[in-house]
C-alpha positions, 0 to 999 in steps of 0.5 A: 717325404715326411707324412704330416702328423696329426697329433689328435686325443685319439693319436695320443699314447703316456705308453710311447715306451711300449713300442720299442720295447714290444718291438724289441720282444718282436725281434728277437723271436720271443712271441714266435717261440711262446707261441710255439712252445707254449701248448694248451690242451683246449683248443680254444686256449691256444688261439686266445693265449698270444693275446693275453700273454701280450696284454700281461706283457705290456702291463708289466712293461708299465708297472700295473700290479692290479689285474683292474688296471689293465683298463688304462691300456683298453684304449690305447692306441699304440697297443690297438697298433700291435693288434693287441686286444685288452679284455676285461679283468675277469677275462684275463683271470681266467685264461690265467686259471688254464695253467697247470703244473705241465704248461707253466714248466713249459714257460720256464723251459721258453725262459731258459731257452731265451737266457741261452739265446742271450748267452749265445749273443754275448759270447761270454765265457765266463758268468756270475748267477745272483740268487736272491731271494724277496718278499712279496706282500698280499691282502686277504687269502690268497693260496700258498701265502702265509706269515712269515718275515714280512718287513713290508708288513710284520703280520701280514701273508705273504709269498717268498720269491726266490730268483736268479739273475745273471750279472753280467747281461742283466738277464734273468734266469729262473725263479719260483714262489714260496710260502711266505714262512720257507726257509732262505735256503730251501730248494736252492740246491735243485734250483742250482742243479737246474740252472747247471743242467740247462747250462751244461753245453754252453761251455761255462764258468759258471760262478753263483752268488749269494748272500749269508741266507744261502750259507749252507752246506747242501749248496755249495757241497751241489755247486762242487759237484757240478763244476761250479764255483761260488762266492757265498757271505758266511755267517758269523759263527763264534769258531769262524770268526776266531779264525778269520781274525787270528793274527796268523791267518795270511791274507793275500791282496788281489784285486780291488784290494779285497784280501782273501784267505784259505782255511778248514774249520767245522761250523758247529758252534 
């Protein structure tokens, strides 16, 4: 039997999308495991946090970057549907000002948590990281953003993300904002030891990934020590780049006719 719908102004939602994709978060046990793992110390807090934590998670599924658009979901009714009840901006800023130092490490642990439930489900063996890093451009003064490369806005303040992503599933892994002026390479060494540390009993060939930014010889010497492997862009170096086109160098053809070749040079000049 089908039940007649009623498509009236009220029934209408441009958020159909939400649906699979809250129930898919539903599903796979997401909401159940922030509420669980995530714990304010006021009371309070804890009983208001799923809420809020929903409201941000739907704005992002949609794209809003203004804390004020989270307005256009106060009357949807799909969101109503999931018993989701979209506060006002202000609320909501201010639920995000109970995080400290200890909670928001909790939510990176729920992360990592859910990065190896995704692992367990691919019954990978072997994976590829991607660390990157992106520039996030800010009007006005917020805390922690200052100048530094900002092609989106030369001159402007800005963060620095830093962040990992697992090729093969798609799925990312961890990350963190940085002053706009750090350095490339800063802190991706510990973000390695990490990643490697909550990965270290799941059995894997853990490959990282990284452009010439990372070229640096803290990260790989990290990598090597912790049993992984790493593919990194080096930089031209005028001593690198006379060896690599010395017509001695041998280079052997493997796959997707990429040639590769092994030598030990000192990258001082």
């Amino acid at each position: 039997m089908i039940n007649k719908i009623e498509f009236s102004a009220r029934n209408l939602t441009s958020n159909a999308g939400l649906f699979l994709l809250l129930e898919q978060t539903n599903k796979n046990g997401i909401f159940d495991l922030i509420d669980r793992d995530l714990v304010f110390e006021n009371v309070s807090t804890n009983k208001i946090k799923m809420n809020h934590i929903k409201t941000m998670l739907c704005g992002n599924f949609i794209g809003i970057d203004k804390f004020e658009r989270l307005k256009l979901l106060q009357s949807d009714p799909l969101v109503n549907e999931f018993a989701i009840s979209i506060k006002e901006p202000e609320t909501v800023s201010r639920f995000l000002g109970n995080f400290s130092y200890k909670t928001t490490q909790m939510l990176r642990k729920i992360n990592f948590e859910l990065f190896r439930k995704l692992l367990r489900k691919s019954k990978l063996k072997a994976i590829t990281i991607d660390i990157d890093s992106s520039v996030v451009n800010v009007e006005g003064y917020q805390e922690g953003a200052v100048k530094g490369y900002n092609p989106k806005k030369p001159g402007n303040r800005c963060y620095n993300i830093q962040f990992a992503f697992c090729d093969e599933i798609k799925a990312y892994v961890t990350g963190y904002f940085r002053s706009g002026d750090t350095y490339t390479a800063n802190g991706t060494a510990e973000m390695i030891q990490e990643i490697m540390a909550h990965l270290k009993d799941d059995e894997l060939e853990i490959t990282f990934r990284m452009d010439s930014g990372y070229f640096d010889d803290a990260i790989w010497e990290t990598i090597e020590s912790l049993g992984g492997k790493y593919v990194i862009k080096g930089k031209g170096y005028p001593t690198l780049v006379a060896q690599v086109t010395d017509p001695s160098i041998t280079f052997v053809t493997g796959e997707s006719g990429r040639g590769t070749t092994e030598f030990v040079t000192a990258l001082n000049t």
